[in-house]
C-alpha positions as CSV (number, residue, x, y, z in Angstrom):
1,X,0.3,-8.6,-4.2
2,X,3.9,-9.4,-5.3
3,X,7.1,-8.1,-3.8
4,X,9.6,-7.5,-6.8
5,X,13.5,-6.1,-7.0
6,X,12.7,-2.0,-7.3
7,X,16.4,-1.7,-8.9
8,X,15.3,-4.8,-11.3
9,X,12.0,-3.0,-12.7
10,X,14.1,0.1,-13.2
11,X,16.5,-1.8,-15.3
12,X,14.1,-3.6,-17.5
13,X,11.7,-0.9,-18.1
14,X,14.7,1.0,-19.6
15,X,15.4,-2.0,-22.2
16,X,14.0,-0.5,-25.6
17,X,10.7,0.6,-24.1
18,X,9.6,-2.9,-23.2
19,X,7.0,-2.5,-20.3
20,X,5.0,-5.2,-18.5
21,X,8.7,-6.9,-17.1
22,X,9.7,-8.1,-13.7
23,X,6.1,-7.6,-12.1
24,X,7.1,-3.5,-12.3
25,X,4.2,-2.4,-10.5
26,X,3.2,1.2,-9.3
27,X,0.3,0.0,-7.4
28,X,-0.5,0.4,-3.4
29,X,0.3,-3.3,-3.4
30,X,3.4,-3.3,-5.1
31,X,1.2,-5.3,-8.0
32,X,2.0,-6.6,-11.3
33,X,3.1,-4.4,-14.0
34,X,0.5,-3.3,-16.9
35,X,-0.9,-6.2,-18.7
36,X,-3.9,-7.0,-20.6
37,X,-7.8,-6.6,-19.6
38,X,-9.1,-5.9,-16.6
39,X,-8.0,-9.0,-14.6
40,X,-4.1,-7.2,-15.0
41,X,-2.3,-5.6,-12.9
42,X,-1.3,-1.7,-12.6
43,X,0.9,0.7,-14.5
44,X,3.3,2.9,-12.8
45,X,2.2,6.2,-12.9
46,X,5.6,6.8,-15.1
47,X,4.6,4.1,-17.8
48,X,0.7,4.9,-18.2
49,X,0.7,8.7,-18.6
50,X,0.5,8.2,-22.8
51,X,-0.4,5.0,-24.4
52,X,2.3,4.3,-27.2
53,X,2.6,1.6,-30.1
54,X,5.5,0.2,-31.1
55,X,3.4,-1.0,-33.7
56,X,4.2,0.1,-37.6
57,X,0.8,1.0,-39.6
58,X,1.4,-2.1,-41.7
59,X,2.2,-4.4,-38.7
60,X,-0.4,-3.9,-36.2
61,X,-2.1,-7.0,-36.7
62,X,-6.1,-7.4,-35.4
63,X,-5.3,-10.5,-34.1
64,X,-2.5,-9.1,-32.1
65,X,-3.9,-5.8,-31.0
66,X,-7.3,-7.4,-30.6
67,X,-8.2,-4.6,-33.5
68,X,-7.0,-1.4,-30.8
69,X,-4.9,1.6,-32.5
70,X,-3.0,2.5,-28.6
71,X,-5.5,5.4,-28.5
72,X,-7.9,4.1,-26.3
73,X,-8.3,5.0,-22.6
74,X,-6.5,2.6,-20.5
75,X,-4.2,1.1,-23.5
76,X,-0.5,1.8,-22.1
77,X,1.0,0.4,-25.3
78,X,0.8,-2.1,-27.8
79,X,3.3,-4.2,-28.7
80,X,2.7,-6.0,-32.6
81,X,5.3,-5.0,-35.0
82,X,8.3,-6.5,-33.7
83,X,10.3,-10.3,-35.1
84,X,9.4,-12.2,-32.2
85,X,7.1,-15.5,-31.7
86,X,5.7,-16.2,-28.1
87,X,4.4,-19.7,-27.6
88,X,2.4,-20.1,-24.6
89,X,0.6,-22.8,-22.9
90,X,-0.9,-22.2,-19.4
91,X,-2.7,-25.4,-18.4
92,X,-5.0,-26.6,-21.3
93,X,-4.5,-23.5,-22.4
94,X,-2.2,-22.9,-25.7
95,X,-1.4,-20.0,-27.8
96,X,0.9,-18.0,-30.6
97,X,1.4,-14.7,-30.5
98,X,3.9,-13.4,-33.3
99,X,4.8,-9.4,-33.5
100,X,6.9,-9.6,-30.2
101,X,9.9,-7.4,-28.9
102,X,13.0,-8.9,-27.3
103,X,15.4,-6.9,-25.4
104,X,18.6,-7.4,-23.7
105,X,21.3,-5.4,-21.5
106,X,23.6,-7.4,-19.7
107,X,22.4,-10.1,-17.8
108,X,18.2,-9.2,-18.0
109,X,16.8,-9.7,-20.8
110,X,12.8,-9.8,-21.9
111,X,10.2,-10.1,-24.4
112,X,6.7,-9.1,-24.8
113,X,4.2,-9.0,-27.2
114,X,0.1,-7.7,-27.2
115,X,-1.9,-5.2,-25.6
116,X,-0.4,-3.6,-22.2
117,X,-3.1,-2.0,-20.5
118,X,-4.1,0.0,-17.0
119,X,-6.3,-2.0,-15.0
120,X,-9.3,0.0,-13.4
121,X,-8.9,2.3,-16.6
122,X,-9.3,0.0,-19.6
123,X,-12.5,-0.8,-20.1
124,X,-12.9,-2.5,-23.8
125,X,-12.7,-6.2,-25.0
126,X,-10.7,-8.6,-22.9
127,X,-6.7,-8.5,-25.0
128,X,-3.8,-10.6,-24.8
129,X,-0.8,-9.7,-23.5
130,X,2.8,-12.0,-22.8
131,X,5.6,-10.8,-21.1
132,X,8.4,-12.8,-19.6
133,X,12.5,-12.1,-18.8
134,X,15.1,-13.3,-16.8
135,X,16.3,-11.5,-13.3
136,X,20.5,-10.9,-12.9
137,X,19.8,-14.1,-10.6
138,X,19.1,-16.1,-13.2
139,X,15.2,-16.9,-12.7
140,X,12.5,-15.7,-14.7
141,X,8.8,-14.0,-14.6
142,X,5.5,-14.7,-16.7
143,X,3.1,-12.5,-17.2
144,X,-0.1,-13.2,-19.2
145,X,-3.3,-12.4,-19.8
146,X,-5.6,-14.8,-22.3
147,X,-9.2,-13.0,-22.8
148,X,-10.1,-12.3,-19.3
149,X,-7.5,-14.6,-17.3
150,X,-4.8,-13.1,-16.1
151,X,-1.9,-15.5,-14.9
152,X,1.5,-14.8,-13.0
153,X,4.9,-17.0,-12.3
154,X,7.1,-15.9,-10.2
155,X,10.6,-18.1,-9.9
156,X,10.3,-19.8,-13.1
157,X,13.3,-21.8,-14.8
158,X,14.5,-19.9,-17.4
159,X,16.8,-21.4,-20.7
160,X,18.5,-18.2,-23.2
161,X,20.0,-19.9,-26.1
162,X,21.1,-19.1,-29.6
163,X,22.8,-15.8,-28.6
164,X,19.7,-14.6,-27.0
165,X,17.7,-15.3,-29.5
166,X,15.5,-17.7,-27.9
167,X,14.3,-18.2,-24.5
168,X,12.3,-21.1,-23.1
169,X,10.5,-20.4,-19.3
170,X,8.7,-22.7,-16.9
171,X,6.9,-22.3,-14.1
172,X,3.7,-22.7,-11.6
173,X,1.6,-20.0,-10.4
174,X,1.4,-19.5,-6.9
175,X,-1.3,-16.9,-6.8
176,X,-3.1,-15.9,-10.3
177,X,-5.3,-17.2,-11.7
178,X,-5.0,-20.3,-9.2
179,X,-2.3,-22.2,-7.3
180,X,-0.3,-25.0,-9.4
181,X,-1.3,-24.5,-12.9
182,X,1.9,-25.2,-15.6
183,X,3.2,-22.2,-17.9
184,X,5.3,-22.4,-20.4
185,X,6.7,-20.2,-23.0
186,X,9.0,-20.2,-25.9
187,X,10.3,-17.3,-27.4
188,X,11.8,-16.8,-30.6
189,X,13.3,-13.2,-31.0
């Protein structure tokens, strides 16, 4: 479904744990990473072998973790206990998400926050999930599920400022859930 740099995914999945970059996908297709609910894409077989939370007991917010503890099948990890704020809008379509991780190392850098799960193994309540970063070429990757909709952007135009603090990404989708439909995201780390 989406052709993606092999040596990229490698590099990002190794930044603090963060999965759900780059469009890391193990699947037949060379799909998306993990995301949210069923309408995601799939894990690597490396990444979904044990769901993890990065969650703290205190931080591991229902509205964030859409009220899941990372034990569930099909629940990869669950990302709601780290600084960062994700604004998203995807059409009509806006949102907050705070308990986010950023990560850098050199050049990449990314951020996610929600629930990353296995698609064709998860089988709860749709979840949220945002994940976004920037390629060493400079472009950047969206990937979100709201509820049940999954949407990807490939190619988007991608702004780190504030000593990569805070990121601000662009883009149309091409494929998911539909051609031509504006995302944007802000991230504060």
């Amino acid at each position: 479904m989406y052709r993606t740099n092999g040596a990229l995914c490698i590099s990002l999945l190794a930044l603090a744990g963060v999965l759900a970059v780059a469009g890391c996908g193990g699947g037949a297709n060379g799909g998306a990473a993990a995301t949210g609910g069923d309408a995601g894409g799939t894990a690597s077989p490396a990444t979904s072998a044990s769901p993890a939370t990065s969650a703290s007991a205190g931080a591991n917010t229902s509205a964030c973790s859409g009220g899941l503890t990372g034990a569930e099948p099909g629940v990869v990890r669950i990302v709601c206990g780290g600084p960062a704020t994700i604004r998203v809008r995807a059409g009509s379509v806006s949102r907050q998400f705070t308990g986010g991780q950023c990560a850098q190392a050199g050049d990449l850098w990314s951020a996610t926050v929600g629930v990353i799960t296995e698609a064709g193994v998860y089988k709860g309540p749709p979840v949220d999930v945002v994940s976004v970063n920037k390629d060493s070429s400079g472009g950047g990757t969206i990937q979100l599920n709201l509820g049940k909709k999954a949407y990807f952007v490939e190619g988007a135009s991608f702004k780190l400022s504030d000593g990569g603090k805070a990121a601000h990404l662009h883009g149309t989708t091409k494929i998911l859930p539909e051609p031509g439909i504006p995302v944007t995201v802000d991230v504060a780390c």
